[in-house]
N, C-alpha and C positions, 0 to 999 in steps of 0.2 A: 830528578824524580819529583820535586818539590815542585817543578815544572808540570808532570803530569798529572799531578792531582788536581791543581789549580784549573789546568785544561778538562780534566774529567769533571768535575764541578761545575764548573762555566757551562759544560754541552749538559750534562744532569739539570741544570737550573734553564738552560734553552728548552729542555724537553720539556719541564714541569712548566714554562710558558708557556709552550706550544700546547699542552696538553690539556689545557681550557680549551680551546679550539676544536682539535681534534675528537674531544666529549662530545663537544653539541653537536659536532658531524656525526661523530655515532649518537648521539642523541636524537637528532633527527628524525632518522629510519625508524628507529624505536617508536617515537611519536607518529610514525607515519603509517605503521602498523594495522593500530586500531580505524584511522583513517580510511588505510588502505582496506581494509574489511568492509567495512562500511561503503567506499568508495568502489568496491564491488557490487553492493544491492544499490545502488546508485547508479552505475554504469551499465542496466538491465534496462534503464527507461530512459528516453530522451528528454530534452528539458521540459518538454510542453504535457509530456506526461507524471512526471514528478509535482509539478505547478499542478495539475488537476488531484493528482495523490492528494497534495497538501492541501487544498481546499478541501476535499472531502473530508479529511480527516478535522479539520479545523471543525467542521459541519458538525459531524459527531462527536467531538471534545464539547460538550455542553456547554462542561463550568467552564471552561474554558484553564484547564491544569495542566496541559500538555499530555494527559493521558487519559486515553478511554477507558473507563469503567465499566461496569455494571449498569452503572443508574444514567450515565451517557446514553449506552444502548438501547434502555426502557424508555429514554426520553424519544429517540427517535422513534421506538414500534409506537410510542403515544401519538407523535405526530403525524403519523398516519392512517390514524384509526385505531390499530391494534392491541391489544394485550400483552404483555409480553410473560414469555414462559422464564420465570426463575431459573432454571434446568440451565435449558437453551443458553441464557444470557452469560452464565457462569462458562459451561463449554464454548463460547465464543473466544472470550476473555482470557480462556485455557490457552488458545490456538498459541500465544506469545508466549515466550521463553521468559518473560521476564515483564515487567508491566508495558503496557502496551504505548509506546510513544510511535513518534513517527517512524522513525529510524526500524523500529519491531515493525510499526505500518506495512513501510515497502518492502519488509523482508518478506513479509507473510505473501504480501503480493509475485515479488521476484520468485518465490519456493512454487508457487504455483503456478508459471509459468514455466518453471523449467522442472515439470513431470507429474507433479502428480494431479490429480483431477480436476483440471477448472470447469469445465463443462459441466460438471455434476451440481458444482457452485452457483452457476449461473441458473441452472435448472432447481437447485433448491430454491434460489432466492426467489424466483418466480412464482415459486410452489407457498413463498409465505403468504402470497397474497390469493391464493389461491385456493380458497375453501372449504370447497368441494372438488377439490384434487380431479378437474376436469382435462386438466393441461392446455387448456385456454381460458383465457381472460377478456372482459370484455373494454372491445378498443376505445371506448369514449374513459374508460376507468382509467386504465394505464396515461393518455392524452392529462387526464386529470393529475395523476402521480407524475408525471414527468415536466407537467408545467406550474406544481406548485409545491413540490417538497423538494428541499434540499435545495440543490444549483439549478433552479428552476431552465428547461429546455425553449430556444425560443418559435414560434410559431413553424421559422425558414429550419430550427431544427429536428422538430418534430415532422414537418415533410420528407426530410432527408434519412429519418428513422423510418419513416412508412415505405418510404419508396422498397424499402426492401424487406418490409416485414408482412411476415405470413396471413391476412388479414382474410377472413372468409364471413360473410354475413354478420360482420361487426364485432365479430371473437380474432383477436390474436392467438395464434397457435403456438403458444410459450417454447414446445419442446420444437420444432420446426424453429424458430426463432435464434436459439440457440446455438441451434448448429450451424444455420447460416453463417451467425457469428463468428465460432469457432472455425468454421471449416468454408467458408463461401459459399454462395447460391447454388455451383454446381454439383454439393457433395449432398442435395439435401434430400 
């Protein structure tokens, strides 16, 4: 009997070895969780589009804090000309669950690819630079915003934008434009 204790002991004291080990393999998974979450709005875009995510975002992070703000956003309406609506800036800002980092970035992105309205998105954003709520822009202005704010387009890619954009008497036709976009040349 004296026997079996010792034995029972000895495998109890192998277990409580083993059982560092065995934690961090369940440990792991746990850690791999939040990962795995994440590594879901990550697995929505391929690498070359993630890379462009993060530049943009980088673009609008001003101060450079890892989080877009308020005054991030007014800095870009500034650098374009614009004013920016107090309102507006905060409801942007609202759109994240939580302060807006990268990781909030591509989620906001990945939610709106998988259902609800991007198109409407793309047609607003047109619509800020858009005045007089014509639903065209004029194409020497856009040529102008796309080769010198932000990640500036280059000459070979702003022909590759024209090739397919709605252009009539030197007005881009933003809401035509869009759909293309969204839908290709044939649904327009």
């Amino acid at each position: 009997m004296g026997e079996d204790k010792k034995e029972k002991k000895k495998k109890k004291k192998e277990k409580t070895e083993e059982a560092p080990a065995e934690e961090a393999s369940d440990e792991a998974p746990a850690e791999e969780k939040p990962k795995k979450k994440t590594g879901n709005v990550f697995a929505l875009f391929n690498q070359a589009q993630i890379q462009e995510f993060k530049e943009a975002f980088t673009m609008m992070d001003q101060n450079r804090d890892g989080i877009i703000c308020e005054e991030d956003l007014a800095a870009i309406y500034q650098q374009v000309g614009r004013d920016p609506d107090p309102k507006q800036l905060k409801a942007m800002v609202a759109e994240s669950p939580g302060q807006l980092n990268f990781t909030h970035f591509l989620t906001l992105f990945g939610e709106n690819i998988a259902g609800t309205d991007p198109e409407s998105r793309l047609r607003d954003a047109f619509a800020m630079f858009d005045e007089k709520a014509t639903g065209k822009m004029a194409e020497e202005y856009i040529k102008d915003l796309l080769m010198n704010v932000g990640d500036p387009f280059s000459k070979d890619e702003i022909k590759q934008v024209w090739k397919e954009a709605p252009i009539e008497g030197g007005q881009l036709d933003y809401l035509k434009f869009v759909a293309i976009i969204k839908r290709g040349k044939e649904d327009e």
